[in-house]
C-alpha positions in Angstrom: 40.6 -13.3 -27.8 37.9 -10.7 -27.5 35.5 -11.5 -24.4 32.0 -12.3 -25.7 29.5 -9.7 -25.2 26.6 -9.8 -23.7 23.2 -9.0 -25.4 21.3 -6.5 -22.9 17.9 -7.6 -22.1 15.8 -4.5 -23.5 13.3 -3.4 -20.3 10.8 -0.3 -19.8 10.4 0.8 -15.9 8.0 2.8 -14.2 7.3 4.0 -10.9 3.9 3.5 -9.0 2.7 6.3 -7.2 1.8 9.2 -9.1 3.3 7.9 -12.0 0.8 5.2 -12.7 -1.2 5.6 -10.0 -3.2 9.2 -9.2 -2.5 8.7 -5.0 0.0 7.8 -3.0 -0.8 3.8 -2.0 0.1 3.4 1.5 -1.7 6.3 2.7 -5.0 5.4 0.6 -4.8 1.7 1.8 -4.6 3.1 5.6 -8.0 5.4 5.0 -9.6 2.2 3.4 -8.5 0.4 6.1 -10.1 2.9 8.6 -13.2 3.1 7.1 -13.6 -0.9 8.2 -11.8 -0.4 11.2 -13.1 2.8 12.9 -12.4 3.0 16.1 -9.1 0.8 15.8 -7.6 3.0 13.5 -8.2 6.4 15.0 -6.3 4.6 17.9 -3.7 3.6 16.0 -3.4 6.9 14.7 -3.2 8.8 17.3 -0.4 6.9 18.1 1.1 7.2 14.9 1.2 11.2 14.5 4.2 10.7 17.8 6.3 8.5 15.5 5.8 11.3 12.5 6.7 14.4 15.4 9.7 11.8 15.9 10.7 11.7 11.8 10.4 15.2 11.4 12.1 16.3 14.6 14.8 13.5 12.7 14.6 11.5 15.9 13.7 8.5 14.2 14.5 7.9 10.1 12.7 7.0 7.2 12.5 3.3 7.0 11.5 3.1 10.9 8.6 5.7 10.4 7.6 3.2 7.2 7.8 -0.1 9.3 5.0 1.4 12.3 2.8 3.0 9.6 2.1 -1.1 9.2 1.8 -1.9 12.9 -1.9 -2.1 12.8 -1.5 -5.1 10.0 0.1 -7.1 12.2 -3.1 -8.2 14.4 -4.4 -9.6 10.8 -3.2 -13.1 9.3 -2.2 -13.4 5.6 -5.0 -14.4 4.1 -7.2 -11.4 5.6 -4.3 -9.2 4.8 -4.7 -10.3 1.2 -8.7 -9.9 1.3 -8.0 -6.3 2.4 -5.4 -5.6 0.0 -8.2 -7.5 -2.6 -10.8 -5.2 -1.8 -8.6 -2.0 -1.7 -7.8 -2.5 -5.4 -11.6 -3.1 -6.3 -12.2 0.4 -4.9 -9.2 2.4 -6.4 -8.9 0.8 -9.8 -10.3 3.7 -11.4 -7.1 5.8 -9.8 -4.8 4.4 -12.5 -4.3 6.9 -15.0 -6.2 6.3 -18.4 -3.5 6.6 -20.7 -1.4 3.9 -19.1 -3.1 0.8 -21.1 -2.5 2.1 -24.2 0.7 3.1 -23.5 2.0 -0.3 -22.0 0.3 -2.1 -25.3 3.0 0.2 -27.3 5.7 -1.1 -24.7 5.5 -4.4 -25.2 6.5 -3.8 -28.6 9.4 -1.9 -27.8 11.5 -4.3 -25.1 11.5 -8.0 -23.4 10.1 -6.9 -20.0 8.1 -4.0 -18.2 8.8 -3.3 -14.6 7.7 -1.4 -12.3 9.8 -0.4 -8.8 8.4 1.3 -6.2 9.2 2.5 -2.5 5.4 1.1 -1.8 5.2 -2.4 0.1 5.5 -5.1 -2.5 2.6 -7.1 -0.9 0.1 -4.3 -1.8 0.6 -4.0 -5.2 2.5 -6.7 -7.1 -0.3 -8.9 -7.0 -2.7 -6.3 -8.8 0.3 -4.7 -11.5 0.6 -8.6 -12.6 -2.7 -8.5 -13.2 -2.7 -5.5 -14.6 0.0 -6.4 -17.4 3.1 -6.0 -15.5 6.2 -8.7 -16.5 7.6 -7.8 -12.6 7.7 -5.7 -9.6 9.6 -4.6 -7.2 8.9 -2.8 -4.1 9.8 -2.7 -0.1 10.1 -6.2 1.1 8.6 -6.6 4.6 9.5 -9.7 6.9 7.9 -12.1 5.3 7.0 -11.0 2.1 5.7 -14.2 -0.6 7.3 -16.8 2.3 3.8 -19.8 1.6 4.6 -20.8 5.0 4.5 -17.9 7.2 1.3 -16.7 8.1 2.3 -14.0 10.5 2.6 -10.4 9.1 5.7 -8.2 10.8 6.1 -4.8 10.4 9.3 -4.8 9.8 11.8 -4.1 6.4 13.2 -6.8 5.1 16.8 -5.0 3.4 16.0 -1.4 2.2 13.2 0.9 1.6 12.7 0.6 -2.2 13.6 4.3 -3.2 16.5 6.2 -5.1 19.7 4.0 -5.4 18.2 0.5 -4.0 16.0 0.9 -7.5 19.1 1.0 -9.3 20.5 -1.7 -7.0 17.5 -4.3 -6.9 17.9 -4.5 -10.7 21.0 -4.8 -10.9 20.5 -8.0 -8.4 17.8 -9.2 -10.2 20.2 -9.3 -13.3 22.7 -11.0 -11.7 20.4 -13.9 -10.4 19.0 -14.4 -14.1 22.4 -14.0 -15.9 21.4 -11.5 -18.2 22.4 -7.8 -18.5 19.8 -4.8 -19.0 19.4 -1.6 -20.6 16.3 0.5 -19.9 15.1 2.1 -22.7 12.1 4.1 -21.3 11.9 4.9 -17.4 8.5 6.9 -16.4 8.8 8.4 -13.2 6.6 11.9 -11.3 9.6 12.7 -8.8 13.5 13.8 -8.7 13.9 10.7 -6.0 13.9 8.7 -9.2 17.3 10.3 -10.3 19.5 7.3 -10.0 17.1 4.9 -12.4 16.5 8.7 -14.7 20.2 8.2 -14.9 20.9 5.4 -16.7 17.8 5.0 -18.6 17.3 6.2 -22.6 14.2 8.0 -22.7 13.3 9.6 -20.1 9.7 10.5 -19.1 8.3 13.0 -16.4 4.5 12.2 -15.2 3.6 15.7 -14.1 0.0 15.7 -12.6 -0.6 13.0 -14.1 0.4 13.7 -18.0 3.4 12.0 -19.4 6.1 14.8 -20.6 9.4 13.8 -22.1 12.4 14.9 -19.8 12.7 14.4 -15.9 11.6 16.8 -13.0 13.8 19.9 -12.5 13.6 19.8 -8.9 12.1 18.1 -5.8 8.0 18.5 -4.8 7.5 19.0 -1.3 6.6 15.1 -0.9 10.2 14.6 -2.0 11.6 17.1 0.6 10.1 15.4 3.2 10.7 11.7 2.5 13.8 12.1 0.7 16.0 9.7 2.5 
């Protein structure tokens, strides 16, 4: 007897930053939050530039570099984390690229779900892409991340920085915990990090500055060759 297949649940993905977004989201969260917290943040900062010395010199690696960027948070509880997050969104709305609406009206159309995955912390932007239109997000868990009864923010990954296979890899659990198989018909993506997800999806779409152009990156920005891993 033949084994029954499967129907593949028909999804689009995106990435965040640059792809939807014209920035890069942690870094214009941190200069929002400096402009409210002057002197604290030039502080932190100052601080901060050792830890980057410390990445490049490849003394300490990606993910740690990512968990003290979000030190300063931690002095904050949830609920002003999620005014500040509130407010950053009021002020950087405009930063999502204009032909995204229109071009996630035309998604719907085409496939069950739109998702977008990014290496950005999930707490400052799933909230706002729901809003937005978005069927689900994905993005770095921090310690926790959507738990109703913790109310202490850590600095600290919870799993993997969001980036390159874990993309490939949170779907793929996602799947599993819903019982469904996928197949991504569109991925839209502004960076060669994207590969693994560029790899297994139909269409393929490179935002370049901003404008969508149908293919994938030919090679790695300089971002990309400093955050790679």
């Amino acid at each position: 007897m033949k084994k029954e297949e499967v129907e593949k649940k028909k999804i689009i993905v995106y990435d965040f930053d640059k792809t939807l977004y014209d920035g890069e989201t942690g870094v214009n969260f941190s200069m929002f939050y400096l402009k409210k917290y002057p002197v604290r943040s030039i502080l932190f900062l100052m601080k901060y530039s050792k830890d980057l010395i410390f990445y490049l010199l490849k003394i300490i690696n990606l993910t740690t570099l990512k968990e003290r960027y979000f030190k300063f948070l931690e002095r904050h509880s949830k609920s002003e984390i999620e005014e500040l997050v509130d407010g950053f969104w009021e002020t950087k709305r405009n930063k999502i690229y204009s032909w995204t609406r229109e071009e996630l009206e035309k998604n719907k159309k085409e496939c069950e779900m739109v998702i977008v995955s990014s290496a950005s912390p999930l707490f400052l932007i799933e909230n706002f892409l729901l809003s937005l239109g978005y069927d689900k997000v994905f993005g770095t868990n921090f310690v926790n991340d959507g738990k109703e009864s913790k109310e202490t923010f850590v600095a600290k990954i919870d799993g993997e920085n969001n980036k390159g296979k874990e993309k490939v890899k949170k779907l793929d659990e996602w799947a599993k915990k819903n019982e469904l198989e996928y197949e991504i018909v569109k991925f839209y993506s502004d960076s060669l990090a994207d590969e693994p997800l560029y790899n297994i999806s139909r269409k393929k779409y490179w935002i370049k500055r901003g404008i969508k152009v149908e293919g994938m990156p030919k090679k790695k920005t300089l971002f990309d060759k400093l955050f790679w891993n």
